[in-house]
C-alpha positions in Angstrom: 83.4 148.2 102.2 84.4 144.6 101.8 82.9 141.7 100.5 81.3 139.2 103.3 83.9 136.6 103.6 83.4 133.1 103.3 82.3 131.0 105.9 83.3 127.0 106.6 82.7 124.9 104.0 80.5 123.3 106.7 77.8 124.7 108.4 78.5 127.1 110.8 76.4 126.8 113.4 78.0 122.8 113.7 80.3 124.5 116.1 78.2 127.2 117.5 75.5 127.0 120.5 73.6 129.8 119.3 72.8 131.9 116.2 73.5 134.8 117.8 77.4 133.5 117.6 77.0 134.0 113.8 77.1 137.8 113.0 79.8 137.6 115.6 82.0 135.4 113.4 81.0 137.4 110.1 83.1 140.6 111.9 85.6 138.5 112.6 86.5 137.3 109.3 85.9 140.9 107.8 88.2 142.3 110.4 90.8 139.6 109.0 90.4 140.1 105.5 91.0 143.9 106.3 94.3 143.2 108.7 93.1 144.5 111.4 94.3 141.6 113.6 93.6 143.6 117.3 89.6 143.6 116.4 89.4 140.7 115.1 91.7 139.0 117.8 89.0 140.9 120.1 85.7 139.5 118.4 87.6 135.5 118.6 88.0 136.1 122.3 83.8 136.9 122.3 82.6 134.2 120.3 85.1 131.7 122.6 83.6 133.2 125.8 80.4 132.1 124.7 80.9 128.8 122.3 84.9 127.8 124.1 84.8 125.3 121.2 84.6 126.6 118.1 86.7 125.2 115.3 85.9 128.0 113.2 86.7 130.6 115.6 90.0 128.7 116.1 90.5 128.9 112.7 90.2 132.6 112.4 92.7 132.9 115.5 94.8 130.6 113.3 94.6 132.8 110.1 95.3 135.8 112.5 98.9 134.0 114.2 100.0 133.7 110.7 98.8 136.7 109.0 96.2 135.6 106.5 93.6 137.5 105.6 92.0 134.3 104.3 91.0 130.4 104.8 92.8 129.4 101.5 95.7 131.3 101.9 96.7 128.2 104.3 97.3 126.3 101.6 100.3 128.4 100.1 101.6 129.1 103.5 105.1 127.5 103.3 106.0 127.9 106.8 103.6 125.7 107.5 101.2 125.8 110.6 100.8 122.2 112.2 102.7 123.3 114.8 100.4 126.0 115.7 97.6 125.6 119.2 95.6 126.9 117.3 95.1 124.4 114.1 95.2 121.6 117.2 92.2 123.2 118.4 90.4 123.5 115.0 91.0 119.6 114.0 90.2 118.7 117.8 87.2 120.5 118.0 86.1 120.8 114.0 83.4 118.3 112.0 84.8 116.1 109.5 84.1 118.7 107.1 86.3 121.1 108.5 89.2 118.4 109.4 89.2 117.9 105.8 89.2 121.4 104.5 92.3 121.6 107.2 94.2 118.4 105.6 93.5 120.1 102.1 95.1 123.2 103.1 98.3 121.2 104.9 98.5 119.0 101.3 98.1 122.1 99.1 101.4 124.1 100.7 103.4 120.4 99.7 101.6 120.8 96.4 102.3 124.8 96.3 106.1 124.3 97.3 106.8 122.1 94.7 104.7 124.2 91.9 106.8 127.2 93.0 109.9 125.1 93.1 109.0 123.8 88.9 107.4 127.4 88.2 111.3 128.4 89.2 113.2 125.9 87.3 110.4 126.8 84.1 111.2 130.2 84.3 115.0 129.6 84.4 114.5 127.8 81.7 112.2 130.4 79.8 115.4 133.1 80.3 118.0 131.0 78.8 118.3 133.3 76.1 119.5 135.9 78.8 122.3 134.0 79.6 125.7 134.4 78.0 126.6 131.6 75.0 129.6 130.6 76.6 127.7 129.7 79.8 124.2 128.9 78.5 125.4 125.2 77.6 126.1 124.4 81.5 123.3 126.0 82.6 120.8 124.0 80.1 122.7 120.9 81.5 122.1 122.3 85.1 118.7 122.7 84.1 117.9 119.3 82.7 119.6 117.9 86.6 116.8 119.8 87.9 114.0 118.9 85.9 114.9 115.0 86.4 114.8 115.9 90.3 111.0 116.4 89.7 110.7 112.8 88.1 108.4 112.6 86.1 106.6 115.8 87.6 104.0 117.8 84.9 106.1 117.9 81.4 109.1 117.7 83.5 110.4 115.0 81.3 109.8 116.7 78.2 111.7 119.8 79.6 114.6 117.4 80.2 115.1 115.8 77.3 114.7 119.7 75.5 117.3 121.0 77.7 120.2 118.5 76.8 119.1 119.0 72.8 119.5 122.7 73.1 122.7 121.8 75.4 124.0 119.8 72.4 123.6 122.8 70.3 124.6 125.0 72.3 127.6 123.1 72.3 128.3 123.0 69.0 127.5 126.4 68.2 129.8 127.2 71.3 132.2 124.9 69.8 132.2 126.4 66.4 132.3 130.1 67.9 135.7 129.2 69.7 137.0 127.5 65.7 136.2 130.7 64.8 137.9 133.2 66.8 140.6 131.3 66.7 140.5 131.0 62.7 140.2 135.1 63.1 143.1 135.7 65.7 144.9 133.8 63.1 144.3 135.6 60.4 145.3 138.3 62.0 148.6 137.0 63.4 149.1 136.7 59.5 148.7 139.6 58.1 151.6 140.9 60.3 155.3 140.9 58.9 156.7 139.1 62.0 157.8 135.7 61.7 157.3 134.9 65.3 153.3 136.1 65.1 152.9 134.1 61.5 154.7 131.2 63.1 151.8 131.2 66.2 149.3 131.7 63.2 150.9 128.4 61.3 150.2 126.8 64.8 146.5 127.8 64.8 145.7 127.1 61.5 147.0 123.5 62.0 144.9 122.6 64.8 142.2 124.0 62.5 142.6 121.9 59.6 139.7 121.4 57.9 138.2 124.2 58.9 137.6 126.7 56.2 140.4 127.4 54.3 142.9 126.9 57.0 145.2 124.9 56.0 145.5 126.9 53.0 146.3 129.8 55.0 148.8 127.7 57.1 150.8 127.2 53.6 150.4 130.7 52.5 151.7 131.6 56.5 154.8 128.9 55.4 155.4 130.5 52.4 154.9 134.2 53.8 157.8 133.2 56.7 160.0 131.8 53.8 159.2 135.6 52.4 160.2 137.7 55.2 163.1 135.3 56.0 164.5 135.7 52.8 163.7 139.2 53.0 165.7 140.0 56.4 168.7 137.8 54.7 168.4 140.4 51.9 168.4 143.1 54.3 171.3 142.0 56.0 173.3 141.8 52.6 172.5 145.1 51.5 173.7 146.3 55.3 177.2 144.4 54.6 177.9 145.9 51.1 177.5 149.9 52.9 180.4 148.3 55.3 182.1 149.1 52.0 185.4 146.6 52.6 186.6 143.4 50.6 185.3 141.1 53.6 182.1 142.4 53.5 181.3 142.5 49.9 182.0 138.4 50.3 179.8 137.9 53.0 177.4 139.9 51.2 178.1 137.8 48.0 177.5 134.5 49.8 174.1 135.8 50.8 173.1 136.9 47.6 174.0 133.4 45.9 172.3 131.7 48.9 169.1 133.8 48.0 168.8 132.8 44.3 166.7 134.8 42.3 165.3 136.8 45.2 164.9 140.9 43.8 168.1 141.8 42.1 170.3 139.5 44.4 171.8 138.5 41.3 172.7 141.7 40.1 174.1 142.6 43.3 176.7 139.6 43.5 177.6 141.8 40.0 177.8 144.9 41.9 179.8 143.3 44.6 182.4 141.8 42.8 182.9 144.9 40.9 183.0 146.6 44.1 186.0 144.3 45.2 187.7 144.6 42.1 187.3 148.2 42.1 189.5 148.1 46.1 191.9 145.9 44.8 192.4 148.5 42.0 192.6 151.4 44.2 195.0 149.8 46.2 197.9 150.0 43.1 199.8 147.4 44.3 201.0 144.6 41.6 199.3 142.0 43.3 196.3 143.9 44.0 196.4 144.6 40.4 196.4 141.1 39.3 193.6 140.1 42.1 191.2 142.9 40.3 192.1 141.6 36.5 191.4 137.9 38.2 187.9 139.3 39.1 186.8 141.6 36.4 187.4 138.8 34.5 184.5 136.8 36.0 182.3 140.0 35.4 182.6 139.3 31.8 181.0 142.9 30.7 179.3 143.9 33.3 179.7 147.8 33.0 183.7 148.7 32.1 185.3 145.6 33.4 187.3 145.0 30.4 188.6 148.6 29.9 189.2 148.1 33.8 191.4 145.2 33.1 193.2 147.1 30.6 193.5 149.8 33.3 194.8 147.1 35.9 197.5 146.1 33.3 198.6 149.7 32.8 199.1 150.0 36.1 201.6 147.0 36.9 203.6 147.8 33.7 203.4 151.3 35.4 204.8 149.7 38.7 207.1 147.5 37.0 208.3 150.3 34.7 209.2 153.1 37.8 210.5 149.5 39.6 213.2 149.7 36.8 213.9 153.3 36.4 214.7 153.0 40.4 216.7 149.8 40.0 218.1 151.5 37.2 219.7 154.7 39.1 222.0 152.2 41.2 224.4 152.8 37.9 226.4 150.0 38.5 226.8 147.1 36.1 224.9 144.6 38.2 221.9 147.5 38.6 221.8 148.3 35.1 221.6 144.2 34.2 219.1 144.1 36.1 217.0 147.1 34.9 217.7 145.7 31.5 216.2 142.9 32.4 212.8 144.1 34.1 212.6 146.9 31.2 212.8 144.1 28.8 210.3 142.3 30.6 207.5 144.8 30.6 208.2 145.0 26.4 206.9 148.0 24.4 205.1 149.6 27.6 206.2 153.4 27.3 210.3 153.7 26.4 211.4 150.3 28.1 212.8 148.4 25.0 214.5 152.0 24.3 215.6 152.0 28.3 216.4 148.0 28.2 219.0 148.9 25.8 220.3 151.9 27.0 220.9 150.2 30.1 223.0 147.3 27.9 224.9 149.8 26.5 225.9 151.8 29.6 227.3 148.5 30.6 229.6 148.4 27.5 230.7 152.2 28.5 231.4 151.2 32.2 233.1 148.2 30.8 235.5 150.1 28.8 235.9 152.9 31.3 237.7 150.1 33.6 239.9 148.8 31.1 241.3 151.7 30.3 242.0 152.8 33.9 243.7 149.5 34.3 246.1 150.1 31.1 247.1 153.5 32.8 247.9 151.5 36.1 
């Protein structure tokens, strides 16, 4: 069973022309707080036949059009129910009593509308820590709009000046969250070995300065560019000296003097050079000869230069010498002056001083050869 209902705040029987009305109206609230809307409906209909005007029966047909199962369940009803023939009838026909229970009820859904409307915002609030960092800063500040809209409305106030504190905060931690990530994308933009990703991290660390130690990661990102830049320079030397020609051994060498003391850039200018040297060499022509002598010279004695040099001169007297012996073959007196003359040139290399003279004295021989055929003409 159920429990008996309560009846008006007033006295019943202020609206009723006889008692027997009242066990009538007892049903008809029990029939409402159990929803069953078609008996209860029935018993109103009863109690109106005999009493047509009953503010209390009115208000149980009221409670029934809406759905209540009780009185105070009027004052949370947010569609509100002015509008309704029924409440017409209950102030029209009810004591003051019951006119002011009705104006209670109308007040309270105002009074229960905005409650919900606060509990709403409160609970919003209550959840902030749900809500994702990067948006929890707005939604504080939309918060603290709402909160003002309820001027001055329970610890509205209070709530508003807490929402643009922790909006503050939030803020800052928001603000130092976004330093942060980009302090760590940098980071990891420099431990790459590409210039163009350290040069991004330089720009980072920059508009970080300050923070941390970034701006002594920016100079150790300067410094690591200056790094891999001298590095690919390197690179590109090395690649030039495999080309393996004169040309390219220069190139290379400017490089290497351009890098300083970089590695062994210093002992590859040596290489280089000796390199060079070493073509002109090969190439065994007299003034290729000389241009090798010209450079192992600079090498001072870096590996066998000097017996190179040697080598170098060896080889034009060598050139000179079968110059000579060529020159020397035309066996004519001009020829032979002038084999005397480059044999006597190259000095003690091999037989020349013996060849120098031999060519002199061939001369003499031709010399006399003609004079005699010219005494037998």
């Amino acid at each position: 069973g159920v429990e008996e209902p309560k009846q008006s705040k007033t006295d019943a029987s202020d609206n009723m022309t006889g008692t027997d009305i009242t066990p009538l109206l007892k049903r008809t609230f029990i029939y409402i707080e159990d929803g069953e809307w078609e008996k209860a409906s029935n018993y109103c209909e009863r109690i109106l036949d005999i009493d047509p005007e009953n503010a209390e029966t009115y208000l149980a047909k009221l409670l029934i059009e809406k759905k209540l199962r009780t009185r105070e369940e009027l004052g949370t009803y947010e569609k509100g129910f002015t509008e309704s023939g029924n409440y017409k009838k209950v102030i029209r026909f009810g004591n003051d009593a019951v006119k002011a229970e009705m104006e209670g009820y109308v007040n309270g859904i105002e009074q229960y509308k905005l409650d919900k409307r606060y509990n709403a915002v409160v609970s919003e609030f209550e959840k902030i820590d749900s809500v994702a960092i990067d948006s929890r800063k707005s939604k504080l500040e939309q918060l603290a709009d709402s909160f003002k809209e309820f001027n001055g409305y329970k610890d509205s106030e209070q709530l508003v000046q807490k929402c643009l504190e922790m909006a503050s905060q939030m803020g800052a931690l928001i603000e130092e969250n976004q330093r942060n990530e980009k302090y760590e994308n940098a980071k990891k933009l420099l431990a790459t070995e590409r210039a163009a990703s350290i040069h991004e991290a330089i720009g980072i660390f920059a508009s970080l300065s300050g923070y941390k130690d970034s701006d002594e990661l920016k100079e150790k990102c300067s410094k690591k560019i200056a790094d891999i830049e001298l590095d690919n320079k390197y690179h590109i030397a090395k690649k030039l000296m495999n080309s393996k020609t004169i040309l390219a051994y220069q190139d290379a060498i400017g490089i290497f003097k351009e890098l300083g003391d970089y590695k062994d850039s210093a002992e590859l200018i040596l290489t280089c050079k000796y390199n060079i040297a070493m073509k002109h060499m090969n190439t065994k022509t007299n003034t290729a000869y000389e241009d090798a002598i010209t450079v192992f010279k600079e090498l001072g004695g870096y590996k066998d230069s000097a017996e190179l040099i040697q080598k170098c001169k060896d080889g034009i007297n060598d050139n000179k010498y079968y110059s000579a012996l060529k020159v020397m073959q035309g066996d004519t007196p001009e020829a032979l002056k002038k084999a005397s003359e480059m044999f006597a040139e190259i000095g003690d290399y091999k037989d020349s001083v013996e060849l120098s003279e031999k060519c002199i004295s061939k001369i003499d021989i031709i010399k006399e050869e003609n004079e005699k055929k010219a005494e037998n003409k």
